[in-house]
N, C-alpha and C positions, 0 to 999 in steps of 0.2 A: 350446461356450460362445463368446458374441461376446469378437472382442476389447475393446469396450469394456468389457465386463463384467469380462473380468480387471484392467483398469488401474481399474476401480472396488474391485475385492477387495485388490488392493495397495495402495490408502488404506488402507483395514480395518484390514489383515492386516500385510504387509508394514512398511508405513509407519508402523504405529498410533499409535508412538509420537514418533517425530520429527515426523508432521506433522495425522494426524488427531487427536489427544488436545489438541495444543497449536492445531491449529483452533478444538477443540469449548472448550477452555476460554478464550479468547479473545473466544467468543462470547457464553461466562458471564461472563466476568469484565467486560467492560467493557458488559455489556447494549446488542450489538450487534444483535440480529434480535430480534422483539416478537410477540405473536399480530396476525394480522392484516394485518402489513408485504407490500407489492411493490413487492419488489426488483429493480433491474436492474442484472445485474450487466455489467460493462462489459470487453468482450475486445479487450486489440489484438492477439491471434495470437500472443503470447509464453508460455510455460509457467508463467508467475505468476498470469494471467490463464486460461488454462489450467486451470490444478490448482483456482482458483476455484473454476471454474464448476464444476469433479467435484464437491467439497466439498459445494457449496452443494444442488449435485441428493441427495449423500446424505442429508447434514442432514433436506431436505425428507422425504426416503422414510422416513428414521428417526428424525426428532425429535418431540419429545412438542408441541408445538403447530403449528399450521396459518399457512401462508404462502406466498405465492405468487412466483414465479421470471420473470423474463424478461431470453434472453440475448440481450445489443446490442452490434453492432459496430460501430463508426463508421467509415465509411471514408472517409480525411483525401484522399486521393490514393495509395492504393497503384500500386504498376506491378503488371500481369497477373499476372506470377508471384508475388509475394508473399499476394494478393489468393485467389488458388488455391490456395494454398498454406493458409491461414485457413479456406476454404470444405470441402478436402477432410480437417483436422486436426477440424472439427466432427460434421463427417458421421463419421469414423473414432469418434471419440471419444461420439457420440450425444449431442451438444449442441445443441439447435435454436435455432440464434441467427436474430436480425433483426436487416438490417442496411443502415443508411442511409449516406447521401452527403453531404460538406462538403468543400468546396474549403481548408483549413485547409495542405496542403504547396503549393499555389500564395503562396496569401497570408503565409508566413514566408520563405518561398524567397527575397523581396525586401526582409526584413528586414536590415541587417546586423548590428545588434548584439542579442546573447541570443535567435537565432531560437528556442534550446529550452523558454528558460523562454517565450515568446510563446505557441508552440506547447500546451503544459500548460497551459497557462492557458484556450485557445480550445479545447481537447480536452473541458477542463472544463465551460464554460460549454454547451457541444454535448450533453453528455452528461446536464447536468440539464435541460435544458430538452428532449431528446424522451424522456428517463424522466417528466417531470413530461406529457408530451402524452402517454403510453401510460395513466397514471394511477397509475405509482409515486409511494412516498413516501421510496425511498431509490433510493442507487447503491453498488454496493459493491464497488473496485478493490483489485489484485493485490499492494499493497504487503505487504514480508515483513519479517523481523525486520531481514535486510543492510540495509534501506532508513532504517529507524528511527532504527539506532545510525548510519548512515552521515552522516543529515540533521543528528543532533546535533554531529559533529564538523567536519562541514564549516560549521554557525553557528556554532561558538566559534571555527575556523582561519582564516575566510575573511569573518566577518560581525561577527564581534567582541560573541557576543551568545551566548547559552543558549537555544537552541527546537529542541522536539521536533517530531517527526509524529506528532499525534494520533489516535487507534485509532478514531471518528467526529469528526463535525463535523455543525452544523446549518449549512446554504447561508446565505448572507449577501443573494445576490441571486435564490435561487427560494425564497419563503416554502413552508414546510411539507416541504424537501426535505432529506434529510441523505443525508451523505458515510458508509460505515463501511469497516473494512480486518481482515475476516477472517483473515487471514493473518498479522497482527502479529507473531503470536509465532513463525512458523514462519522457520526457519534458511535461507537459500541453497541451499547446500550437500544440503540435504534434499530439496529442488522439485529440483536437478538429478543429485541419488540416484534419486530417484522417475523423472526424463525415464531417463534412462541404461536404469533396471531395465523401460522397459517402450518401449525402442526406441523411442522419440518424437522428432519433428522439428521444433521451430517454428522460426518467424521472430526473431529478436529486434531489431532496428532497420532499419525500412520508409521509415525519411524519405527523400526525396528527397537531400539533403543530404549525409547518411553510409550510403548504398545498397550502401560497400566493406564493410558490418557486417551485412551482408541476414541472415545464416544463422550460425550457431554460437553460442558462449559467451563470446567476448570481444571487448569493448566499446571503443566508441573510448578516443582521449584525452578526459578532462573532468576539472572539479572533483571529480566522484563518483568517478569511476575511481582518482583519487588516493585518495579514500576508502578505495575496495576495497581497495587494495595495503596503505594504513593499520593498516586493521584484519587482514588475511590476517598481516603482523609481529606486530600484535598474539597470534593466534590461536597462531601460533606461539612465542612467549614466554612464553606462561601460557592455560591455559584458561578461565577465569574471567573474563578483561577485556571482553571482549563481553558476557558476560552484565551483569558490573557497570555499563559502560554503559547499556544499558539499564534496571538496575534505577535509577540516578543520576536517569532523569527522575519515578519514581513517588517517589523520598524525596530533594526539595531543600527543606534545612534552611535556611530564610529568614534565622535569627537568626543566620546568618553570611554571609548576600548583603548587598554594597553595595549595590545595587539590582535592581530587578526591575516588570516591568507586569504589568498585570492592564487587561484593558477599552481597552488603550489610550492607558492613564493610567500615566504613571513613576513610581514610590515609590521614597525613598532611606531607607538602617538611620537616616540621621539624623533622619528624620519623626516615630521613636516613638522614640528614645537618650534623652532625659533624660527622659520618661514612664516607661519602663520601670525605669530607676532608683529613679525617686519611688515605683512601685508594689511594687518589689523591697524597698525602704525599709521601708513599710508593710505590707508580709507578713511582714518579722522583727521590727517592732515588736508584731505580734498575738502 
């Protein structure tokens, strides 16, 4: 048996339920993939991105409708050895990615402030626009459930605001193009159950920048880093808090927000307060 084969059977089997069940219903639940859809799923050499791309090749071989895969790698600037490191993780793992070139760690390198959010941003824009040149209609990255609940606490700690990461998105600036995230529901912890159980190696931060993070499981200092450590207290305090986080952004009960947007546009509870009254009036008077 290939080794890629086994670290495919251990989605299955293994994992079925920490990470392929909570895939596959992610994929139902938020009508993430469509008949017909090409997709490019996008790898930066990390095990998020990674475990994707398996996913996505099972889905194909075992899903009840027809669609089509193409894996892209962008390459921002990696050094030699990172870059090989990506090339020989594909080949091991039976991925046959494509993969282009953007000067993107030159052009932040000379950034000084927020090179990472820059970075993301131009990662982004690179990413729909040579899926939209291959003739995709989506793109679909590595984010997992840690990133989710992370995103929400770091807008209410540090933003002063309530926003999620959304499980797709339709592109704003490639008409016809959408964003999806497979992986929403699946845990950390689980993606690096899975590296562990089947001797796996990636990369996890290639920037030029913070190059001292090339290899392992722990991540510089950042905002998110705080995050992690946030939620790891949390996790150990009570089991449940992480989940409740994320289940807070599928049930926020308006008729107790001060306010809130929608489009773009602010609404405050005081827009409809004496409305709701006059109509609560006239529902005891029937």
């Amino acid at each position: 048996m290939e080794k890629y084969t086994e670290v495919e059977r251990s989605i299955i089997k293994r994992f079925r339920k920490e990470i392929w069940r909570k895939f596959i219903t992610a994929v139902n639940d938020y009508q993430l993939i469509k008949e017909g859809d090409k997709i490019a799923v996008c790898i930066s050499g990390g095990k998020d991105s990674m475990l994707l791309a398996k996913c996505m090749q099972e889905l194909k071989k075992h899903g009840k409708f027809h669609f089509d895969l193409v894996f892209m790698v962008m390459d921002p600037g990696y050094n030699p050895y990172n870059k090989q490191i990506i090339l020989d993780n594909a080949e091991y793992l039976n991925i046959p990615i494509e993969v282009f070139n953007s000067n993107i760690f030159e052009v932040v390198a000379s950034v000084p402030d927020s090179p990472c959010y820059l970075c993301a941003k131009m990662r982004r824009g690179y990413l729909y626009k040579h899926a939209q040149e291959l003739g995709c209609n989506k793109i679909a990255l590595g984010h997992h459930f840690d990133d989710v609940i992370e995103t929400v606490l770091m807008s209410m700690l540090y933003s002063g605001q309530m926003k999620g990461m959304m499980p797709k998105l339709h592109s704003t600036n490639y008409e016809g193009m959408e964003l999806i995230r497979p992986l929403y529901m699946v845990k950390e912890a689980d993606i690096l159950a899975w590296k562990k159980y089947n001797n796996l190696t990636f990369i996890q931060c290639a920037c030029r920048l913070t190059e001292n993070c090339m290899l392992g499981d722990n991540g510089i200092g950042s905002k998110r880093q705080e995050m992690k450590e946030l939620v790891k207290k949390f996790r150990q305090t009570s089991s449940v808090i992480d989940m409740n986080i994320f289940r807070s952004i599928h049930n926020v009960n308006l008729d107790t927000m001060i306010g809130y947007q929608k489009h773009q546009v602010s609404h405050s509870f005081l827009d409809e307060y004496d409305s709701k009254l006059t109509a609560e009036n006239m529902t005891q008077e029937e």
